[in-house]
C-alpha positions as CSV (number, residue, x, y, z in Angstrom):
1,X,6.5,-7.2,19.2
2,X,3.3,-5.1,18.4
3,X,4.5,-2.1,19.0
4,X,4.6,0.8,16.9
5,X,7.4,3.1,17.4
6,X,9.9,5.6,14.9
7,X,12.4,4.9,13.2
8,X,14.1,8.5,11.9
9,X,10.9,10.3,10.9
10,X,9.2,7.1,9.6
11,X,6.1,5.2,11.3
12,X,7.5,1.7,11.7
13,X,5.8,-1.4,13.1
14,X,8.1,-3.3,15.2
15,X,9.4,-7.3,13.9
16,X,11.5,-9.5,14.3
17,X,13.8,-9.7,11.0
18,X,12.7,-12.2,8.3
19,X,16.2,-13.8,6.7
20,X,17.3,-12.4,3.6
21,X,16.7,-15.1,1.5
22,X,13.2,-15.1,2.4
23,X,12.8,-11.7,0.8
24,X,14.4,-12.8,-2.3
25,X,12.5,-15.3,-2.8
26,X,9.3,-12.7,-2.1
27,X,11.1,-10.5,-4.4
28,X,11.3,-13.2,-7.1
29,X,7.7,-14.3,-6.5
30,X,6.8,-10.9,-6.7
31,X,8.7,-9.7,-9.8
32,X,6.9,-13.1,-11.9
33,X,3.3,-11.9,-10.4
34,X,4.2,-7.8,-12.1
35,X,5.0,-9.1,-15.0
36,X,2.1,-11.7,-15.8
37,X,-0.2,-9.2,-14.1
38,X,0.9,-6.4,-16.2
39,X,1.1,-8.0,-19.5
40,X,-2.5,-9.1,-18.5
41,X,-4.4,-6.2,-18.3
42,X,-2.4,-4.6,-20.8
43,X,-4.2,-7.1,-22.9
44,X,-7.4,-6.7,-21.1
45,X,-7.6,-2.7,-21.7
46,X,-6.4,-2.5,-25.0
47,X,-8.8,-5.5,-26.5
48,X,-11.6,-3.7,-24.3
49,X,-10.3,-0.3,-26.2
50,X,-10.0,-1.6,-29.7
51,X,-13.6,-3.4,-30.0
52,X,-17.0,-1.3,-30.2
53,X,-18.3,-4.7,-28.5
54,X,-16.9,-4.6,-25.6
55,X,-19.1,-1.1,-24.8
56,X,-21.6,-2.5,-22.6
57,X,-22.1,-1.6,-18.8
58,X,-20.7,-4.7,-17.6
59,X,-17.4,-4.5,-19.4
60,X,-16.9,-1.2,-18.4
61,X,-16.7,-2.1,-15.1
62,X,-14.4,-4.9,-15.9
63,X,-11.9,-2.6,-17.7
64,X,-12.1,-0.1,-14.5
65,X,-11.3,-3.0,-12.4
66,X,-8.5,-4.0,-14.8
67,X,-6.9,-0.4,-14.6
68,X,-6.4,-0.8,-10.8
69,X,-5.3,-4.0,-11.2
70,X,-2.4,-2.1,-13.6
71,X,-1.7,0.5,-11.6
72,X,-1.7,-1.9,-8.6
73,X,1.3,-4.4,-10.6
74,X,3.0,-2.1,-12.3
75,X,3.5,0.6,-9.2
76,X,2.8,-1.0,-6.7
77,X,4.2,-4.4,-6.9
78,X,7.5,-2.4,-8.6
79,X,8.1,-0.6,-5.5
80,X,7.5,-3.7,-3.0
81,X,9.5,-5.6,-5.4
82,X,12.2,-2.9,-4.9
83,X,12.1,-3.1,-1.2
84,X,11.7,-7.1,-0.9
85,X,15.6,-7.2,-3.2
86,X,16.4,-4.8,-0.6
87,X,15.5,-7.1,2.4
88,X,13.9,-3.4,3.7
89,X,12.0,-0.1,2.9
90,X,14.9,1.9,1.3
91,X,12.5,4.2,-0.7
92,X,11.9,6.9,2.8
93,X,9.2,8.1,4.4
94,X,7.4,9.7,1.5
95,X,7.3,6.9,-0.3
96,X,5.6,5.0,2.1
97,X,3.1,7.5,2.6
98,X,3.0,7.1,-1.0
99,X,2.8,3.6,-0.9
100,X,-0.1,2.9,1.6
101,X,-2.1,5.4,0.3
102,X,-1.7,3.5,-3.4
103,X,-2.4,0.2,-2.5
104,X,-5.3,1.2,0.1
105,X,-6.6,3.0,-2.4
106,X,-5.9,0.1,-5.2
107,X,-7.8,-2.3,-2.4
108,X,-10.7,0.2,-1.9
109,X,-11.6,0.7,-5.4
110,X,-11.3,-3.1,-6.4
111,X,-13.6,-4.5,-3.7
112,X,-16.2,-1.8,-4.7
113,X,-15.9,-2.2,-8.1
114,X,-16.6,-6.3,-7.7
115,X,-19.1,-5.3,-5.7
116,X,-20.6,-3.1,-8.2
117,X,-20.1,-6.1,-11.1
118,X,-21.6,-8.5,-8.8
119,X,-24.8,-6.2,-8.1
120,X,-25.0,-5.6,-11.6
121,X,-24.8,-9.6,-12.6
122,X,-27.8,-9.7,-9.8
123,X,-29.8,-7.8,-11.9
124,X,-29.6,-8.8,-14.8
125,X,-29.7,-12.8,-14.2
126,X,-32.7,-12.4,-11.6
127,X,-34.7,-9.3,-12.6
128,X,-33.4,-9.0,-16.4
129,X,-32.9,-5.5,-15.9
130,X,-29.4,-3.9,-17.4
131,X,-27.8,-1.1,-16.4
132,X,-26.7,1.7,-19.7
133,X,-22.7,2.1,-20.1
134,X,-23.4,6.0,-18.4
135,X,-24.1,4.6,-15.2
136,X,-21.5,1.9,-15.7
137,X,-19.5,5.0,-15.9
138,X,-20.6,7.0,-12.9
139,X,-20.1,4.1,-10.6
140,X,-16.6,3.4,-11.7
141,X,-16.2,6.8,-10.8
142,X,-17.4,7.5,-8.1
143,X,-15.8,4.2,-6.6
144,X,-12.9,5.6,-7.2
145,X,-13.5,9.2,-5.8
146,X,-14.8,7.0,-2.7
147,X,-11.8,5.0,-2.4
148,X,-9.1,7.9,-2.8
149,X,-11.4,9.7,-0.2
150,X,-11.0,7.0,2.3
151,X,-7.3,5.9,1.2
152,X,-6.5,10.3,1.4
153,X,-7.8,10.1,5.7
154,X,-4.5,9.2,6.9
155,X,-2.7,12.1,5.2
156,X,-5.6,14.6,6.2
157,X,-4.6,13.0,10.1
158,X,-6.7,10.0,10.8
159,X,-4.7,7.4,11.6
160,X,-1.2,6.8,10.1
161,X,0.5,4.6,7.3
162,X,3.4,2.9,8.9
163,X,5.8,0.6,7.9
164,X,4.9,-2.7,8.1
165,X,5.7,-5.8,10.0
166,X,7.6,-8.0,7.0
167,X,9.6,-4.2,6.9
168,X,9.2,-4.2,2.9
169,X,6.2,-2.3,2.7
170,X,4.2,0.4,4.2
171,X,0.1,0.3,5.1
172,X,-2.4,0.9,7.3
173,X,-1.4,0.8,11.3
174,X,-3.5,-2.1,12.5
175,X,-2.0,-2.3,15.4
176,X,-2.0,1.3,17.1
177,X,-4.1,1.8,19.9
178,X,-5.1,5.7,19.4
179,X,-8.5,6.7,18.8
180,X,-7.7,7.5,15.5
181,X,-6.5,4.3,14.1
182,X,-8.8,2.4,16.0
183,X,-11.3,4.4,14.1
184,X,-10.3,4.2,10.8
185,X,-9.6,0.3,11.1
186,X,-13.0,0.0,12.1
187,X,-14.2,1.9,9.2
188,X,-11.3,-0.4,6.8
189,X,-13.3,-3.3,8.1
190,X,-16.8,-2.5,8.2
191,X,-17.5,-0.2,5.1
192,X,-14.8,-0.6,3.1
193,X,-14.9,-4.6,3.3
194,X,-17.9,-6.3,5.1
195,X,-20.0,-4.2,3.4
196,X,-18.5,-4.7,-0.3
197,X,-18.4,-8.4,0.6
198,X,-22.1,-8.3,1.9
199,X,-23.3,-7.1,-1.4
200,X,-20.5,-9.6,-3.6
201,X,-22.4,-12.6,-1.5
202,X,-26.2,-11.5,-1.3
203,X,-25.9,-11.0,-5.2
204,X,-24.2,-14.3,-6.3
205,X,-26.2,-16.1,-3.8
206,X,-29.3,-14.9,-6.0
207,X,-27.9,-15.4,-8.7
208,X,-27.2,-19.1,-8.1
209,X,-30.3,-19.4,-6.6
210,X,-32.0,-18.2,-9.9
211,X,-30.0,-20.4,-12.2
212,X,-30.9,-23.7,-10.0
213,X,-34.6,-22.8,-10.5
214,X,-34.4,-22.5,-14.3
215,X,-31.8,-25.4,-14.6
């Protein structure tokens, strides 16, 4: 079933059970992605840190979109990871307020911020024009502000983080039927994705467009 309904005090999506060994095997899968993740953008930030010519606009952008990707792996991926040994959400209802909010804001940020790099990649290859490391800066940012703006709604009362189906983590509720969530899906998919994707594809297509003219 669809349904949403309550467990206790926490929003839950209704499922049918996955077997336990399916969520090990998640968990397992999960735990080898955190680490390898981790350990990568570890790497990432702290070459990015450590070399004066890594400072341009571009690679700014990059290292923003590498710090989500941490905070996404090692937070979390830990707390799903917890859950998935688990075989369910044992972390309450906080925590998957917590949770949803995280990873929607994790989601958010990371779409706009390849949206941002690809935009930037579109002006450079096909009107030569770079953008200075300030700006760089403000639109890492303010993507951010953005997506912990959006990611924030549900607490504030628009729509609702439930728990979801595979009952190991917690996110938006896709499925409800109020005004609210209907709204704020709608919003999920149209601003927060179509509209990041829109600008990913309109500048690579460019882009590839002006490297098969001057090939």
């Amino acid at each position: 079933m669809n349904e949403t309904n309550s467990t206790g005090s926490l929003n839950v999506v209704s499922h049918e059970r996955l077997p336990d060994a399916i969520h090990y095997v998640f968990g397992v899968s999960f735990l080898i992605f955190d680490v390898a993740a981790t350990s990568g953008n570890i790497a990432v930030l702290f070459v990015f840190f450590k070399s004066d010519q890594l400072r341009s606009a571009n690679c700014f952008l990059v290292a923003a979109l590498c710090f989500g990707d941490l905070l996404m792996s090692s937070v979390g991926l830990t707390m799903l990871i917890i859950s998935s040994f688990a075989t369910h959400w044992i972390l309450g209802e906080k925590a998957c307020t917590a949770y949803g909010t995280l990873m929607t804001f994790l989601g958010l940020s990371q779409i706009t911020l390849l949206a941002a790099i690809a935009y930037t990649r579109y002006l450079l290859v096909v009107h030569n024009n770079c953008i200075r490391p300030l700006i760089a800066q403000i639109i890492a940012l303010s993507s951010y502000v953005y997506a912990l703006g959006i990611s924030l709604a549900p607490i504030l009362g628009w729509s609702v983080f439930v728990l979801e189906p595979i009952g190991t983590s917690c996110g938006p509720n896709w499925v409800g039927i109020d005004l609210e969530d209907i709204s704020y899906n709608m919003t999920l998919l149209i601003i927060c994705f179509l509209v990041p994707f829109s600008i990913i594809l309109f500048s690579y297509t460019n882009v590839y467009i002006k490297a098969g003219i001057e090939s």
